[in-house]
Rosetta silent file (secondary structure, phi, psi, omega in degrees, C-alpha in Angstrom):
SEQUENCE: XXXXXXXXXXXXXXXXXXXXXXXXXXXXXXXXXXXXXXXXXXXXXXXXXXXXXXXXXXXXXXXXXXXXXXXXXXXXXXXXXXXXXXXXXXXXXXXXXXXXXXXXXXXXXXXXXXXXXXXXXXXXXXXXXXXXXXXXXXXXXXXXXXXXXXXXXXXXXXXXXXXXXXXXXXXXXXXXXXXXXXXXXXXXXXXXXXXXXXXXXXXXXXXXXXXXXXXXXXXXXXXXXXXXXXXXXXXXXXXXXXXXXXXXXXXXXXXXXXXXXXXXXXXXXXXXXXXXXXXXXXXXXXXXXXXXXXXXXXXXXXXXXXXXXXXXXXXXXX
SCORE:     score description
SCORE:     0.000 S_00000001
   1 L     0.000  133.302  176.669   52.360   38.773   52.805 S_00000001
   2 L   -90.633   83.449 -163.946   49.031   37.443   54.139 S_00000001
   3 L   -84.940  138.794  140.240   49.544   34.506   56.573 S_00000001
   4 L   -69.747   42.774 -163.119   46.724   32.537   57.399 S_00000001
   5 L    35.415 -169.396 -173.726   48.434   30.900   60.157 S_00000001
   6 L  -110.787  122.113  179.003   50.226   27.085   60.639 S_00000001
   7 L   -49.439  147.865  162.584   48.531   23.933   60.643 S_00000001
   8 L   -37.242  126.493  166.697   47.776   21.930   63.896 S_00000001
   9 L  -116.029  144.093 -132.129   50.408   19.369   64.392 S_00000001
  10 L  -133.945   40.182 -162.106   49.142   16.543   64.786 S_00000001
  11 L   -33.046  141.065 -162.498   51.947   14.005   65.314 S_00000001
  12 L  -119.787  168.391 -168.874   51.484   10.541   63.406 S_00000001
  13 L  -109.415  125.004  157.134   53.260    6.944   64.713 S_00000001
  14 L    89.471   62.964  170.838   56.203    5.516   63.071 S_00000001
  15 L  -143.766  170.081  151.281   57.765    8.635   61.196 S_00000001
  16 L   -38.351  149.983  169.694   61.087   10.705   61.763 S_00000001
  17 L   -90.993  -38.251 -175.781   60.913   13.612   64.491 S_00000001
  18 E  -123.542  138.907 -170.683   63.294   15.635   62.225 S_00000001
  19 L  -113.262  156.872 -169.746   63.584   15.540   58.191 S_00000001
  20 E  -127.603  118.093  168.819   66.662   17.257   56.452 S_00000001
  21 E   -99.339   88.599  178.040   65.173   19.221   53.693 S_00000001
  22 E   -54.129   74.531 -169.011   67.771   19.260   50.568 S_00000001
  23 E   -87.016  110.469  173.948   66.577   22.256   48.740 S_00000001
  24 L   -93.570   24.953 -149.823   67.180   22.387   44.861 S_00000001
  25 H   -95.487  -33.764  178.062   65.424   25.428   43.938 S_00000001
  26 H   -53.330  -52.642  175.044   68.498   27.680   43.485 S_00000001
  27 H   -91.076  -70.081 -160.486   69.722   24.978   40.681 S_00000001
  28 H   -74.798  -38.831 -150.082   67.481   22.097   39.564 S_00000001
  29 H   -78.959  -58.937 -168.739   64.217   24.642   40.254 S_00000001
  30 H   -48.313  -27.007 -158.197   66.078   27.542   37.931 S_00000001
  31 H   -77.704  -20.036  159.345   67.809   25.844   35.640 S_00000001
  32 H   -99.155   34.362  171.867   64.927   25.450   32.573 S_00000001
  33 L   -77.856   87.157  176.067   64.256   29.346   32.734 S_00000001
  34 L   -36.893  -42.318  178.795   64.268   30.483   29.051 S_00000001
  35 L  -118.286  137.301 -152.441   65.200   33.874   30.391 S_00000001
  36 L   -49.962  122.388 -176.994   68.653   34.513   32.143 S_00000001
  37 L   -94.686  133.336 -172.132   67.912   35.150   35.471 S_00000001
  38 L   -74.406  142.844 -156.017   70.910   37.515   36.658 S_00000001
  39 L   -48.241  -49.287  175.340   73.740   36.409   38.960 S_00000001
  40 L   -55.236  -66.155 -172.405   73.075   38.639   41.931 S_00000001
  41 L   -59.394  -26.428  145.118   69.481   37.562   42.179 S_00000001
  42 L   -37.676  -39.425 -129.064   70.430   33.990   42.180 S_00000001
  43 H  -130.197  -22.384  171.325   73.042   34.603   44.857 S_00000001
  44 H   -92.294   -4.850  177.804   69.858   36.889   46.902 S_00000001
  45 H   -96.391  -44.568 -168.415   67.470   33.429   46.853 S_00000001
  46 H   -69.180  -56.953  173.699   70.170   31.635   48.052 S_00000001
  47 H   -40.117  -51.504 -162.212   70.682   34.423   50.952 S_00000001
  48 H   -63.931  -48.610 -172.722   67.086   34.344   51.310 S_00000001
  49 H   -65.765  -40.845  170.968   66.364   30.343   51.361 S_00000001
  50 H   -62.715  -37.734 -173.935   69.196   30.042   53.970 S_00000001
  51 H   -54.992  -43.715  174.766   67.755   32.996   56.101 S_00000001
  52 L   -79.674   20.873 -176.948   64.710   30.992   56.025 S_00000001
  53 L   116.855  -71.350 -177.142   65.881   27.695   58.229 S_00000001
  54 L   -56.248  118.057 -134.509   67.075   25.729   55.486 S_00000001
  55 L  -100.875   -2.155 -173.855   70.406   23.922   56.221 S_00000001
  56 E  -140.211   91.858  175.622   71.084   22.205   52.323 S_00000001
  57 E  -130.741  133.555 -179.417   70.803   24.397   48.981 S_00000001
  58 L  -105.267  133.129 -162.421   72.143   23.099   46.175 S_00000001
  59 L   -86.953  -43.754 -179.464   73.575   26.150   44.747 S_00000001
  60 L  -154.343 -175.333 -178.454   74.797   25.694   40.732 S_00000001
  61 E  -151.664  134.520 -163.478   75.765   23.298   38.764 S_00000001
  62 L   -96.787   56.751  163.540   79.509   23.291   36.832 S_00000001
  63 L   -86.224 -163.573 -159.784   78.170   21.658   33.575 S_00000001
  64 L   -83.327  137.556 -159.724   79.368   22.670   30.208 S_00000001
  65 H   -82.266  -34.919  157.261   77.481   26.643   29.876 S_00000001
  66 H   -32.701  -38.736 -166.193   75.909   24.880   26.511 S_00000001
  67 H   -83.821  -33.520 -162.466   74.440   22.186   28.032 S_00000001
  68 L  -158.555   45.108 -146.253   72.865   24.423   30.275 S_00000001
  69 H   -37.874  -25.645 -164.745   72.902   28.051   29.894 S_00000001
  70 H   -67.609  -57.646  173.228   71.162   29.181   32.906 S_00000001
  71 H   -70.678   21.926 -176.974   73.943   28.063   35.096 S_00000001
  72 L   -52.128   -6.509 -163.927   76.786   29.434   32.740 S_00000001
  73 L  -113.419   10.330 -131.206   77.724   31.692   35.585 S_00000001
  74 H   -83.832  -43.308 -176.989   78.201   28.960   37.955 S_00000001
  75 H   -69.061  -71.820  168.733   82.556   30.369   38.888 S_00000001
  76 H    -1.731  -68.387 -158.724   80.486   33.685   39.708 S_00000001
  77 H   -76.192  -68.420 -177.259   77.428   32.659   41.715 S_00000001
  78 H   -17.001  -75.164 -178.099   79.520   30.344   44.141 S_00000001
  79 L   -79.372   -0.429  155.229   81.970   32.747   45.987 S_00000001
  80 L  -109.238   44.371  155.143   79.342   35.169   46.519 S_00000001
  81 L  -146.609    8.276  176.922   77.625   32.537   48.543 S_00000001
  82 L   -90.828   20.893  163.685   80.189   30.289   50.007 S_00000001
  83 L  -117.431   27.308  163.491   80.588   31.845   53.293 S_00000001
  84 L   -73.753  140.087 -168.237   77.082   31.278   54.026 S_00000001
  85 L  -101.610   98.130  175.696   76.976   28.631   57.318 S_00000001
  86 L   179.845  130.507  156.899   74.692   26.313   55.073 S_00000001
  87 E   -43.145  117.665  145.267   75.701   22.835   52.678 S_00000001
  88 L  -143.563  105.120  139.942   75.774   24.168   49.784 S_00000001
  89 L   -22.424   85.729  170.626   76.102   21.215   47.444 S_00000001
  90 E  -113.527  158.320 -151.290   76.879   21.690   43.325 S_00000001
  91 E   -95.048  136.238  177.915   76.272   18.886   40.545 S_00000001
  92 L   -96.530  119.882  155.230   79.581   17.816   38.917 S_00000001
  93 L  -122.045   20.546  160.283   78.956   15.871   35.865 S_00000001
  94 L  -167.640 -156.232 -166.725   82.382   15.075   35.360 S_00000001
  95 H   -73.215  -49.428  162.858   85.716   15.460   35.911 S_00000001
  96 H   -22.260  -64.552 -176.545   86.244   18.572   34.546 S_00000001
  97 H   -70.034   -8.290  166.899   83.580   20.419   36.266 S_00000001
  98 H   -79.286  -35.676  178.444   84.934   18.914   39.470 S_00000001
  99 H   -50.870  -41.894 -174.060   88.111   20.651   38.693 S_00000001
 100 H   -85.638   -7.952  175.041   86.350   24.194   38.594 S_00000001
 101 H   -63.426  -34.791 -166.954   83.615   23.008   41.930 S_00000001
 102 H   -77.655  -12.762 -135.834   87.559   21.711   43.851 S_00000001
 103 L  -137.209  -10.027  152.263   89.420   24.920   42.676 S_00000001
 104 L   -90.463   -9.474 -169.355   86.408   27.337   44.481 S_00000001
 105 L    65.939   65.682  147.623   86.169   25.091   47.424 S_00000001
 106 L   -57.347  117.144 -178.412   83.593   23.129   47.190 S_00000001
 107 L  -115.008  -11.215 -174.244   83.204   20.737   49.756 S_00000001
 108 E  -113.806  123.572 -178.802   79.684   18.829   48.942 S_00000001
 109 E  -128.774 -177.082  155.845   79.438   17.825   44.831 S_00000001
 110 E  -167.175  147.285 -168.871   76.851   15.061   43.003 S_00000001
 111 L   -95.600  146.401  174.477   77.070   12.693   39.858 S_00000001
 112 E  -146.102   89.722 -176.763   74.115   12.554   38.367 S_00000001
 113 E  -119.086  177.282 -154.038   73.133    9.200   36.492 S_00000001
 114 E  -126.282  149.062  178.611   69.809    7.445   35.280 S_00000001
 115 L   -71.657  -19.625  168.542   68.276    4.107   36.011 S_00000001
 116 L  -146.582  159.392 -177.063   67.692    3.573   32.438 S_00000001
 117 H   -81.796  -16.595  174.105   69.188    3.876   29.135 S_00000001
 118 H   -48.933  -55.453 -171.438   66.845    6.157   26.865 S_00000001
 119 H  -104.807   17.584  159.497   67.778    8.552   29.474 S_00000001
 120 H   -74.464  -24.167  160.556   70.960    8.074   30.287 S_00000001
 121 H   -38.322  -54.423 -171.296   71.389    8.587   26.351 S_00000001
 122 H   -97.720    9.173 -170.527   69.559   11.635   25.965 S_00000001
 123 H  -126.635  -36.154  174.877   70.641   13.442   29.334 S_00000001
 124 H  -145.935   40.302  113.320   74.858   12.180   28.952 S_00000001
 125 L    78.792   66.793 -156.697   74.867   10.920   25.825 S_00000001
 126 L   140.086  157.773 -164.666   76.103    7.632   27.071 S_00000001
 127 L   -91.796 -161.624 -173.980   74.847    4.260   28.233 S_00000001
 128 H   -91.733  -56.960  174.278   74.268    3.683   31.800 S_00000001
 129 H   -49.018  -12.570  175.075   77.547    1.647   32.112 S_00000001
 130 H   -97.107  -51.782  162.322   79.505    4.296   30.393 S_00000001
 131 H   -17.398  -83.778 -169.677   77.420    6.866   32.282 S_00000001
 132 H   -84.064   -4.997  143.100   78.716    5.306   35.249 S_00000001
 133 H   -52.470  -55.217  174.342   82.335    4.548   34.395 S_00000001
 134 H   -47.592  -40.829 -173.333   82.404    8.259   33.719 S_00000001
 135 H   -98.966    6.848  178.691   81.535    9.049   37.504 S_00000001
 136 H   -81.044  -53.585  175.290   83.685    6.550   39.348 S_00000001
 137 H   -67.693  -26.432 -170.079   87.274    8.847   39.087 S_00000001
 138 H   -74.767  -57.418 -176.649   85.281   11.944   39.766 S_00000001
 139 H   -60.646  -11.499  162.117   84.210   10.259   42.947 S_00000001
 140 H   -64.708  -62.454 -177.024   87.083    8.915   43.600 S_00000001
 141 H   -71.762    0.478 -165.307   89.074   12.020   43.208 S_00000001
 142 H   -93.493  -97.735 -173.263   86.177   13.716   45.203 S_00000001
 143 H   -49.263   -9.518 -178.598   86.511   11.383   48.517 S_00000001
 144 L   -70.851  -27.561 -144.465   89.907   11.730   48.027 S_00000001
 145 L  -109.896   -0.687 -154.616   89.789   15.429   48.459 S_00000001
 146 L    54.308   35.784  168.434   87.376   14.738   51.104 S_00000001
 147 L   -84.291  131.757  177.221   84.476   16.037   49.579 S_00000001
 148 E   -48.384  166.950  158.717   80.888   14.848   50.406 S_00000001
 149 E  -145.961   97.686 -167.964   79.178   13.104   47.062 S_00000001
 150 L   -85.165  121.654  149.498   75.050   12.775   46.537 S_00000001
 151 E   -77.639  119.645 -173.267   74.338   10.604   43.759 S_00000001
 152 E  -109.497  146.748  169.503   71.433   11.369   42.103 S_00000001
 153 E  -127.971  138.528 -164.883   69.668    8.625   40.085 S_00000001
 154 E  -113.372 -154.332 -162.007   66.637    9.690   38.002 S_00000001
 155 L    33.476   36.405 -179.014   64.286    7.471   36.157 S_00000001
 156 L   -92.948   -8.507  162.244   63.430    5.283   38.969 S_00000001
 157 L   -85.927  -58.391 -153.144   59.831    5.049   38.423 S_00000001
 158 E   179.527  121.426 -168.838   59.180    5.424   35.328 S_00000001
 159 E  -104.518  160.442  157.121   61.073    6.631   31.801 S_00000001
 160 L  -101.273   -6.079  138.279   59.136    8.022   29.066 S_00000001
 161 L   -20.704  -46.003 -144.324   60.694    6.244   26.839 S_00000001
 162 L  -106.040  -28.437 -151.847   60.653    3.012   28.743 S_00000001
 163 E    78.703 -167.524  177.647   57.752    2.845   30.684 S_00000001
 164 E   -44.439  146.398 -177.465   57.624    1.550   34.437 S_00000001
 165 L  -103.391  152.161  179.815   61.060    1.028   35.139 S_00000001
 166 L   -74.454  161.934  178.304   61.848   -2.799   37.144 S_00000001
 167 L   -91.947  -38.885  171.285   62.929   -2.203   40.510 S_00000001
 168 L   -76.536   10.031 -167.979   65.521   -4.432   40.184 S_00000001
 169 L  -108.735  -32.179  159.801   67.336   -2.346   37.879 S_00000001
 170 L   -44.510  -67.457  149.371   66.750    0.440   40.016 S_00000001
 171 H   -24.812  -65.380  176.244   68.355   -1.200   42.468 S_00000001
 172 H   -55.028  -12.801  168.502   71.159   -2.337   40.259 S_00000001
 173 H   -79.273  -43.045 -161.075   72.226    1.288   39.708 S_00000001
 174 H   -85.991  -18.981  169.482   71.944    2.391   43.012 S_00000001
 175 H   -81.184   -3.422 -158.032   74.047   -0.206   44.616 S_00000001
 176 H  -122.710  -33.967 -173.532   76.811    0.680   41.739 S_00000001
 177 H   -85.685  -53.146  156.490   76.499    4.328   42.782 S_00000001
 178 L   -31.329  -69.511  178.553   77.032    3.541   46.374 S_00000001
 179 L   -42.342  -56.144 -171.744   79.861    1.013   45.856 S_00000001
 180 L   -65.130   11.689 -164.731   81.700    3.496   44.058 S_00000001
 181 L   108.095   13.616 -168.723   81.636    5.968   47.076 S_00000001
 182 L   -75.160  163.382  177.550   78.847    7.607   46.977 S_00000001
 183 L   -84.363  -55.212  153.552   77.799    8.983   50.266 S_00000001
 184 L  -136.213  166.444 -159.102   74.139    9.284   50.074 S_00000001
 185 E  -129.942  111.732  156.028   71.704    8.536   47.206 S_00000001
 186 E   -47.570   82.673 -157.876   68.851   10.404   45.489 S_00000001
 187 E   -70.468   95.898 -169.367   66.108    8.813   44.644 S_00000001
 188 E  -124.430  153.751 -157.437   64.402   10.347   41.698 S_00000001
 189 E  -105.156  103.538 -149.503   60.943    9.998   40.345 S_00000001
 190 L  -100.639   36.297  177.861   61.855   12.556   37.172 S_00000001
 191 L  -146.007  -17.365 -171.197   58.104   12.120   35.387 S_00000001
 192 L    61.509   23.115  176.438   56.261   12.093   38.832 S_00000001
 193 L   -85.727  -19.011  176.907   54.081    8.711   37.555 S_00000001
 194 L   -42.178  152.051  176.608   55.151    6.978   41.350 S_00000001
 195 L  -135.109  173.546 -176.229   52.600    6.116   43.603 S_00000001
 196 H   -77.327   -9.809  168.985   53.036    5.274   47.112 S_00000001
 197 H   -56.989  -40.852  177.003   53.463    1.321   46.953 S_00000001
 198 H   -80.466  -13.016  171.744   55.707    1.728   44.422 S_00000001
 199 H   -68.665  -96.012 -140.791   57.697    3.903   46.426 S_00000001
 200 H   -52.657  -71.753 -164.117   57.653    1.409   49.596 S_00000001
 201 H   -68.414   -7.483  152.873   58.517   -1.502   47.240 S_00000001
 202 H   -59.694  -49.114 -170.515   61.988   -0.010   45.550 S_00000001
 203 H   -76.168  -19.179  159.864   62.679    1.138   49.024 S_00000001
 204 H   -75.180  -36.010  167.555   61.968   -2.590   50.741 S_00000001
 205 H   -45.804  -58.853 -173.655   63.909   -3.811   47.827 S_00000001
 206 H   -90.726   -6.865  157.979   66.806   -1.988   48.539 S_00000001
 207 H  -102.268   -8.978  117.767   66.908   -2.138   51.926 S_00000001
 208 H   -55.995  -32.211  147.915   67.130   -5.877   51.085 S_00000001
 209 L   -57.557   -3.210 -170.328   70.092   -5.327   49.338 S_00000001
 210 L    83.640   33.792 -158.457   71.393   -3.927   51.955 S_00000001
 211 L  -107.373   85.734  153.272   71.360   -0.504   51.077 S_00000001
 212 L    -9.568  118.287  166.023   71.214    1.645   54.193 S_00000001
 213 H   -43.617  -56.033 -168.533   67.944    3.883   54.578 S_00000001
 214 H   -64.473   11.831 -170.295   69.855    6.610   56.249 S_00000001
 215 H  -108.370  -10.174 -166.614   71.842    6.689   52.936 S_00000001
 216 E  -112.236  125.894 -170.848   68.707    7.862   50.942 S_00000001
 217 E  -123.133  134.569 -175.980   67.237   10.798   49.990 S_00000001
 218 E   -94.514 -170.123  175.981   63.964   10.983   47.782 S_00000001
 219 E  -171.991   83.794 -175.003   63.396   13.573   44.964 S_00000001
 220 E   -82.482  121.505 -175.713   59.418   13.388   43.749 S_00000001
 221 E   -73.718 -168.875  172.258   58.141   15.578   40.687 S_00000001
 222 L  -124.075   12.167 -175.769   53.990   16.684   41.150 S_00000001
 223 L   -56.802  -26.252  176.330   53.222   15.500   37.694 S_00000001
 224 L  -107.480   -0.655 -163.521   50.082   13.490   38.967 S_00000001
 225 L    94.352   -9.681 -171.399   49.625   15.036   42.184 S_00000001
 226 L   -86.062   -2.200 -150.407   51.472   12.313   43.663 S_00000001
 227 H   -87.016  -54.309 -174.098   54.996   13.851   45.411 S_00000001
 228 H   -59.824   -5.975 -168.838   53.272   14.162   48.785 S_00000001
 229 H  -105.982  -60.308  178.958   51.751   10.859   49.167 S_00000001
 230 H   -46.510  -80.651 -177.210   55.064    9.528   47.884 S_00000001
 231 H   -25.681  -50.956 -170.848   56.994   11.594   50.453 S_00000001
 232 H   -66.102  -22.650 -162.489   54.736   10.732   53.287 S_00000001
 233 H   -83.351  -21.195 -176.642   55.067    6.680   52.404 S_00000001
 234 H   -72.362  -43.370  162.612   58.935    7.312   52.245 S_00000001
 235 L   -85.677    2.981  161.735   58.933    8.616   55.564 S_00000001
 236 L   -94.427    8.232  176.558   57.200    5.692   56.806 S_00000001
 237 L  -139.712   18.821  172.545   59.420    3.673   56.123 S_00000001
 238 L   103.506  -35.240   44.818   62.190    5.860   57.509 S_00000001
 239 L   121.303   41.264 -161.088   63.335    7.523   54.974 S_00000001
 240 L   -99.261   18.667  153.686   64.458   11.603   56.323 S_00000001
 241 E   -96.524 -177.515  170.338   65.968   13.510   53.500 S_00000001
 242 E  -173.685  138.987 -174.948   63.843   15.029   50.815 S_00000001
 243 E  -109.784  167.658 -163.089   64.380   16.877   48.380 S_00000001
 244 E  -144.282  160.718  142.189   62.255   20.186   47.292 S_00000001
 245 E  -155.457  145.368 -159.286   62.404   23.474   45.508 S_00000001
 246 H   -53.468  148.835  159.915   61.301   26.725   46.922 S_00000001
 247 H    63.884   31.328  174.171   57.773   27.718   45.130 S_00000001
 248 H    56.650   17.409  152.115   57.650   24.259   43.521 S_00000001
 249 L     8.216  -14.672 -140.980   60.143   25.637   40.765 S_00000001
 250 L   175.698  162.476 -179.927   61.829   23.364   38.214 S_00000001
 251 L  -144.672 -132.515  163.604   61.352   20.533   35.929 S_00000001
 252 L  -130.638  145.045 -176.642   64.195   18.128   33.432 S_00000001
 253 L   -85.144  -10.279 -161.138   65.307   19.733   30.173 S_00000001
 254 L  -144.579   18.949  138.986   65.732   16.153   28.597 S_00000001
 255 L  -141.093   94.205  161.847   62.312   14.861   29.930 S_00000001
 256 L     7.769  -67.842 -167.707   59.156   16.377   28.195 S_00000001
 257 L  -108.254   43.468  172.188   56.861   15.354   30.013 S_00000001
 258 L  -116.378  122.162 -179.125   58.307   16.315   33.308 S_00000001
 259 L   -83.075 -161.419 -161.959   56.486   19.063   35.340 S_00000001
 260 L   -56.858  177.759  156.220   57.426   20.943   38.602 S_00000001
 261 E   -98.769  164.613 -175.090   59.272   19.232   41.738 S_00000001
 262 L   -91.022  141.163 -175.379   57.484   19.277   44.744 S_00000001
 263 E   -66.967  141.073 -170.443   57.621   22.655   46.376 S_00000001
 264 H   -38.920  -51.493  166.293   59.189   23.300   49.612 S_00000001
 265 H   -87.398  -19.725  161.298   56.746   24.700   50.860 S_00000001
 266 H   -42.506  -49.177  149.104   54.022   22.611   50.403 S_00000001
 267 H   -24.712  -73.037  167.864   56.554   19.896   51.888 S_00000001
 268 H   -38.573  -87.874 -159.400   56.655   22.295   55.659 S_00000001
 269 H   -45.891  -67.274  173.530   53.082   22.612   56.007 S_00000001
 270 H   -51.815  -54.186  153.962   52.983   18.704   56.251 S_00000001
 271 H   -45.546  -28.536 -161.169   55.545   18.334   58.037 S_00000001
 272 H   -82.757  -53.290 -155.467   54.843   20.986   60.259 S_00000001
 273 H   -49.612  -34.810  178.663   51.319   19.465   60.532 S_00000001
 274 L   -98.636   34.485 -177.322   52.974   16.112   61.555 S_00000001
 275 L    26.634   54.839  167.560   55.139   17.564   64.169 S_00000001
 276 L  -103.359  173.865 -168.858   58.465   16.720   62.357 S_00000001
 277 E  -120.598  124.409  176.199   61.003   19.261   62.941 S_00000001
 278 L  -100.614  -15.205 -153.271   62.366   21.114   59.707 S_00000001
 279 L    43.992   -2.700  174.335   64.249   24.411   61.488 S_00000001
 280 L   -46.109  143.276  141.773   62.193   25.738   58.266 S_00000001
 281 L  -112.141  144.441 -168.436   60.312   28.767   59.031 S_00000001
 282 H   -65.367  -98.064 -114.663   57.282   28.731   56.721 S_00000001
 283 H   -96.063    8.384  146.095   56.497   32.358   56.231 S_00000001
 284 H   -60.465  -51.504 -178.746   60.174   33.219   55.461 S_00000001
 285 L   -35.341  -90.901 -157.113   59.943   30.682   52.969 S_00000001
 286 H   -25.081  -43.052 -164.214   56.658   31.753   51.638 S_00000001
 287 H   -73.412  -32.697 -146.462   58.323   35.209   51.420 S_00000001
 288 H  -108.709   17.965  150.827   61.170   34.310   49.406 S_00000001
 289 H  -131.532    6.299  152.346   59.506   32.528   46.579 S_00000001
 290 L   -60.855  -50.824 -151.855   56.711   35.327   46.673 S_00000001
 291 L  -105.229    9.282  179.250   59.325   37.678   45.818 S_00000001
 292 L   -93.583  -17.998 -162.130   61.517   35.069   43.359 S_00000001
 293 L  -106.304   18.827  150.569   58.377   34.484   41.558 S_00000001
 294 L  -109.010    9.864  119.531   58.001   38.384   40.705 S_00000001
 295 L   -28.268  -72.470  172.470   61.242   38.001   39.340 S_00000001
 296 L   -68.120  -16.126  176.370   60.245   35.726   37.207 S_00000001
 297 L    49.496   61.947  147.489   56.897   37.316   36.124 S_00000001
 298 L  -157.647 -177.923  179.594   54.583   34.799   37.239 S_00000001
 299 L   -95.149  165.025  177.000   52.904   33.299   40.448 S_00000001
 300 L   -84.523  147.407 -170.955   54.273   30.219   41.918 S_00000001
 301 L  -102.064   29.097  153.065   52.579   27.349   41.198 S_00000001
 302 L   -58.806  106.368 -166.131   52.999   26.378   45.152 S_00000001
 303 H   -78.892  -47.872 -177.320   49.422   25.746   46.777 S_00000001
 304 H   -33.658  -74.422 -113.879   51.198   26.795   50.406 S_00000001
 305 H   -92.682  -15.800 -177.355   52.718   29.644   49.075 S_00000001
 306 H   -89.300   -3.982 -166.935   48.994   30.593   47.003 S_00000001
 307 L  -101.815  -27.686 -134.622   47.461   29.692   50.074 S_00000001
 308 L  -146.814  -28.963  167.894   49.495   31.798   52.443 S_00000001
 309 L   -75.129  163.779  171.978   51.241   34.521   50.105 S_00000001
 310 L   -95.291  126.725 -175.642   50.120   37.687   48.270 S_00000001
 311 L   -38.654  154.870 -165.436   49.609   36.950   44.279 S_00000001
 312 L   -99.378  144.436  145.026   53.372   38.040   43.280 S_00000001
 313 L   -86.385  153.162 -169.476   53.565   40.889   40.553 S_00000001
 314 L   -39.383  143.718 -171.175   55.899   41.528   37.639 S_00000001
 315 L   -90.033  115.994  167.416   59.201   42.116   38.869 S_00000001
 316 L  -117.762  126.084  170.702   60.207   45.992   37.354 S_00000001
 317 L   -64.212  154.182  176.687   63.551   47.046   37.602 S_00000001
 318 L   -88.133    0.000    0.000   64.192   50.576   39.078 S_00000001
């Protein structure tokens, strides 16, 4: 790998000194891969992505292996990565699937419901109020168990169904997610049309509702070009998880016209540059979606990692 070294940091007024990066690359980035990527090699990104700094990877996710083939392997993947000293976080989307995340020892899970109904329909099949009926006993039986619980809520920008989504609706989910016990809350923009205003006003909204900051975590797609501009306005306004995936990875299976999340590393190198503290090291990173994305037999569509990386080559087994 060819580093061209780490931007100047260049510290800015009014932001966090340290951000908590919540890295989804293992799961949300993997998880629309047409071809099965095998269990070991899952379970070596995860090795790798901790190795590099990062303190949160959400590792699988125990939905029905129909729903979602790529993580069909999900009782597998786990125990050969839960003695890693790292959060590692898997998506529940009911009760069931908490029973097999509780019965590997799982101690961090998340519900995953939508700010509107086209997609709470087409992603669980269910309204949003049924949606979130559905997740109140898992989280219940969750905190009970003492297990953390991240709620993620998706549509909050914009459905493509729907169009812009109201803010106050936005709101009205996320305070319902929250009530029921959630711990902290995902914000997610799952088409990437947010801009940053629109960011600052859901999050002044909701911090008029009373909705703790430090309770919030964003989760921005790159479909416009937008997730970094978003991020940065989010952390202006306090805002110091974020979520990522390594080599900008992943998209939604049940929204079209949703492109990549923004990549991890692309995240660091701003961060770095604004002298917040990540414990990341960049060119571990860099390495470990260089050598996920010759797995995969293509380059990452990461400008750090094209900026800072060697083009990746086909992955050939020996």
């Amino acid at each position: 790998m060819t580093v061209q070294g780490l931007p100047m940091a260049v510290p800015a007024q009014g932001l966090p000194t340290r951000v908590r990066i919540h890295e989804v690359g293992a799961r949300d980035g993997l998880q629309n891969e047409k071809s099965t990527v095998p269990t070991e090699i899952k379970a070596e990104f995860i090795r790798r992505l901790a190795d590099s700094g990062l303190t949160t990877i959400e590792a699988t996710s125990f939905v029905h292996p129909k729903w979602v083939p790529q993580l069909a392997d999900a009782e597998e993947l786990f125990p050969a990565v839960s003695e890693l000293p790292v959060a590692l976080p898997v998506l529940v989307p009911n009760e069931r699937g908490l029973d097999r995340a509780l019965s590997l020892g799982a101690t961090r899970v998340a519900v995953f419901a939508s700010a509107t109904e086209s997609f709470a329909k087409a992603n669980l099949n269910r309204t949003v109020d049924e949606a979130l009926a559905m997740f109140e006993p898992v989280v219940a039986r969750a905190k009970a168990e003492q297990v953390h619980v991240r709620g993620y809520l998706s549509m909050c920008f914009g459905d493509p169904w729907e169009g812009p989504v109201p803010v106050q609706q936005v709101v009205h989910v996320a305070k319902a997610l929250l009530d029921m016990g959630c711990d902290e809350l995902s914000l997610g923009d799952t088409i990437g049309v947010a801009t940053p205003g629109h960011v600052l006003e859901l999050l002044g909204v909701l911090k008029e509702q009373h909705v703790p900051t430090s309770a919030l975590g964003v989760h921005f797609h790159d479909t416009y070009g937008q997730a970094l501009a978003n991020t940065l306005a989010a952390l202006q306004h306090g805002v110091t998880t974020v979520d990522a995936s390594a080599g900008g990875l992943g998209g939604c299976p049940y929204a079209k016209s949703a492109t990549g999340n923004l990549a991890t590393e692309d995240l660091v190198w701003m961060l770095q540059g604004l002298g917040i503290d990540t414990g990341v090291d960049l060119g571990r990173l860099v390495a470990t979606s260089v050598w996920m994305a010759a797995h995969l037999g293509r380059p990452s569509p990461s400008r750090a990692v094209r900026a800072l990386g060697t083009t990746p080559q086909p992955h050939k087994e020996q």
